[in-house]
N, C-alpha and C positions, 0 to 999 in steps of 0.2 A: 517504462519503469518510472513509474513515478519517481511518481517517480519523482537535489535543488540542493580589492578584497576594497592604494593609493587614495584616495582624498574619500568621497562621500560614495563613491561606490565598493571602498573597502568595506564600510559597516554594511554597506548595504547585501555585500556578497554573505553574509550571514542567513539572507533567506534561505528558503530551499524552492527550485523548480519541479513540477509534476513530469514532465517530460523536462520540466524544466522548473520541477516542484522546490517552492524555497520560502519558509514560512516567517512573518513578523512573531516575536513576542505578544505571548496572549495567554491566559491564564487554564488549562484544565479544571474543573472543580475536580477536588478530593473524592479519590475510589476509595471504596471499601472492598476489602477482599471476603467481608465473611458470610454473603449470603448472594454471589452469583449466579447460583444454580440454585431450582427447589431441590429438596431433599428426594423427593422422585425420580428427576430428571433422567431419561435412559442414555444409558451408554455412558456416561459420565463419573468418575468415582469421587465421589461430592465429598466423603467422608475422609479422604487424604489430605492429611494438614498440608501437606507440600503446594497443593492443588490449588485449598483456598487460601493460602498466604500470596501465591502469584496470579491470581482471577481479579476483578475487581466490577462491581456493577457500575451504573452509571447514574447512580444517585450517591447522593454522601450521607443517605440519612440510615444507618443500621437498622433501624426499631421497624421499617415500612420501607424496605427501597424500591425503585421503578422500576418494576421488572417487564419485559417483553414478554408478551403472551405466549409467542413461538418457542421461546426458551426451555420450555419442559420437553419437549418436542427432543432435545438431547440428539446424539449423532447415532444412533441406530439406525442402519440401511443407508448410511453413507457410503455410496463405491467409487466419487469422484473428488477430491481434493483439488482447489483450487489454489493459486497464493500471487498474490501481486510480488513486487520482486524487491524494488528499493522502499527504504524504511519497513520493511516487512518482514524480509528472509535476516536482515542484519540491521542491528541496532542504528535509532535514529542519531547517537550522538557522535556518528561516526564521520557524519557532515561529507561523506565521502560524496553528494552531490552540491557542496559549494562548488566541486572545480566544475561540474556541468552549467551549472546557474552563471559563474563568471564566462565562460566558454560563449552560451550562449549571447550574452552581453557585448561581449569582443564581437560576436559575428553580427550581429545588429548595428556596433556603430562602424564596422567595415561596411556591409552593407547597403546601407543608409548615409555614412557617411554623417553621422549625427556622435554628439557627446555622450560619453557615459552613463549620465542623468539621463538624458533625453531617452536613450537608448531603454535602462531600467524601467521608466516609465510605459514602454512603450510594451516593455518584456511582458510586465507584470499586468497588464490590461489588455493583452491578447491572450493570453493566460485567462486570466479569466471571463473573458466572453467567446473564444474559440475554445475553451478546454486546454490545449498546450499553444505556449508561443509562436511553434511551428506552424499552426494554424492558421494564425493569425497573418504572420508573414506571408503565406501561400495565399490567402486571398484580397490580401490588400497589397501588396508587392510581387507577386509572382515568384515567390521564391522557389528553389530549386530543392525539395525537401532529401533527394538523395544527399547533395552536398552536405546541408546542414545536419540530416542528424550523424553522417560520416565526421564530420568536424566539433559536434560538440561533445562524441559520445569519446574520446580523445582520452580517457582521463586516465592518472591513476589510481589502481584497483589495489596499492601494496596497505592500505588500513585496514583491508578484509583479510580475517586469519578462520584457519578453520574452525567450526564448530562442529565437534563429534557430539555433541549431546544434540542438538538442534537437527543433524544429519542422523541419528540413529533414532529419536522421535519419528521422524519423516518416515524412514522406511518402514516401523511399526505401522502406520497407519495403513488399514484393508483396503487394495483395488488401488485405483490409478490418482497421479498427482501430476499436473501440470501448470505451469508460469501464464502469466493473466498479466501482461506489462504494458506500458505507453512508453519503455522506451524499445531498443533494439534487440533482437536476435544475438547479437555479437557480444551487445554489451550485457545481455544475459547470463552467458555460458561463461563470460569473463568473471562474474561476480559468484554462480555458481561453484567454478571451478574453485577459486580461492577459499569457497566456505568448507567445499567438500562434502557436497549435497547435490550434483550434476547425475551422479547415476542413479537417484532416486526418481528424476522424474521422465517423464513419459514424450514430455515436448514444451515448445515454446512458440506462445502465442501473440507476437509483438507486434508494435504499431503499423509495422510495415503488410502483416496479415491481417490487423482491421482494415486496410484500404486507407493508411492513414489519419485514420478518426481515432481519436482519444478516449478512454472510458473519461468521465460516465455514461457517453451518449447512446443509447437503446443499441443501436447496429451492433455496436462493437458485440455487444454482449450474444446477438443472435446470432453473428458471422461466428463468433468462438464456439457455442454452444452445438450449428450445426457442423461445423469443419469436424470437430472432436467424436461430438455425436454422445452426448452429453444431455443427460436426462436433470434439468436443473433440482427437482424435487427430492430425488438423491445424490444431492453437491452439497458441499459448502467451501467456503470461501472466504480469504483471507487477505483485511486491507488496511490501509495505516489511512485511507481517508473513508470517513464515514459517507460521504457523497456518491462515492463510487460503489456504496453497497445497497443503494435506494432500488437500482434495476434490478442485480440479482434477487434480493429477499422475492420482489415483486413477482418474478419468474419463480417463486419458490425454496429456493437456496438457503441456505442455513447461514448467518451473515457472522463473521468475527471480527469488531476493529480490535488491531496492535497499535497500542500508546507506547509513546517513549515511556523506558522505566522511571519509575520515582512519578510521574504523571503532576512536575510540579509545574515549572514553567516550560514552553512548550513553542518551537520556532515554527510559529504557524500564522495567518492572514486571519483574520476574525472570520469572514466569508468561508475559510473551508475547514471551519470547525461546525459553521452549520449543520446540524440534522445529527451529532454524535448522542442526543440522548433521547433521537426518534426511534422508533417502535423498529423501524427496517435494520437498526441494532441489534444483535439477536445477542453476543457475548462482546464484552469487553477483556483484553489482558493487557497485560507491561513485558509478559514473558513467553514467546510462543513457544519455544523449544518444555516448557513446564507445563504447558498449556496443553500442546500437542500429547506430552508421557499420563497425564492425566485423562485422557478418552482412548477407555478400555474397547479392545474387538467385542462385535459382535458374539455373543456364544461362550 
């Protein structure tokens, strides 16, 4: 599940970790909401002011925005919903993975036996060249990855309240819906449970069933694709990091980033903003539960 307070490692607990996702200040350019979608696009009801007040493309300019080619393409003969889990199913500014992000930090300078700093440092740069921290640690320390993700998935879940609109979008949509996460099983069903969106979907697909590899990396996505048995060309898929949607689209997938709402300032690392206003973007929103009431069934 992407998946992220005392002296400098206070501010610094602000990021967010992907498994251990925890982002710096860094600026979104301004969405517009009023040309998402062409006026064609199937499956889609374009024409619902609700729809494109909570859509936004990934350009700022109205008169000409940058639209994705696949975009017209709309959700007709979608029978497999996807959805990553943290920043995705519940809002980004709920920070409910600062406690993971400090978690994992503590267990680093236990560990290691190293300071705070050192520690962050070290988070944040295996992080991104193994895809998650835990990674990292496992191949430059041997770490024990049962342990760790048991110890930093710890947290709690009491800022997650239910959403019935977000839970009754879900079960609208046609055919199967399953979690797509880099963090755990446990702490899956944890966060589901509290949303009130748990018997909507079909299963969960987590780190510990990628063989411990992280998305973005190719594997994950093939191990998910064949376990499920998952036709990618009728999925789509749902992710708060635009990175993570480069393999699916590639595989054929219908690609959605979820941006924090308001899409002003945004707790994110410059590096995993990358590729949010590449082609393998197919839709952008601020609101999935609006997002979702807006793609009409088939028929």
């Amino acid at each position: 599940m992407r998946r992220e307070q005392g002296h400098a490692g206070d501010q610094r607990g602000r990021h967010r970790a992907d498994d251990d996702c925890h982002k710096e200040r860094q600026r979104f350019p301004q969405f517009s909401a009023h040309n998402l979608f062409p006026r064609a696009a199937i499956g889609i009801e374009t024409d619902s002011p609700r729809f494109k007040s909570l859509v936004a493309v990934k350009s700022g300019n109205n008169e000409s925005p940058s639209m994705p080619q696949r975009a017209g393409r709309g959700f007709r003969g979608i029978e497999t919903w996807v959805f990553d889990l943290d920043n995705t199913l519940y809002p980004h500014h709920l920070n409910l993975w600062q406690q993971v992000d400090q978690r994992i930090r503590d267990y680093i300078v236990k560990l290691l036996k190293i300071s705070h700093d050192e520690a962050f440092r070290l988070q944040k740069d295996y992080y991104k060249r193994y895809g998650t921290t835990m990674r990292g640690l496992m191949a430059e320390h041997g770490l024990n990855p049962d342990e760790f993700l048991d110890y930093v998935h710890q947290i709690d879940h009491s800022p997650l309240t239910p959403n019935p609109a977000l839970a009754a979008a879900i079960a609208k949509l046609p055919g199967r819906k399953l979690i797509l996460t880099n963090g755990t099983r446990h702490h899956a069903e944890a966060v589901m449970r509290r949303l009130g969106v748990d018997q909507h979907f079909e299963d969960i697909f987590d780190i510990k069933a990628a063989e411990l590899e992280p998305k973005p990396r190719p594997a994950v996505y093939q191990r998910f694709l064949a376990r499920h048995r998952v036709d990618p060309k009728r999925a789509a898929i749902f992710e708060d990091l635009a990175r993570n949607l480069e393999v699916p689209h590639a595989l054929g997938m219908i690609t959605v980033l979820v941006v924090p709402k308001g899409a002003g300032v945004v707790l994110r690392e410059e590096w995993e903003l990358a590729g949010r206003n590449e082609p393998h973007v197919d839709y952008v929103t601020d609101d999935l539960a609006e997002f979702l009431r807006g793609i009409r069934s088939p028929g």
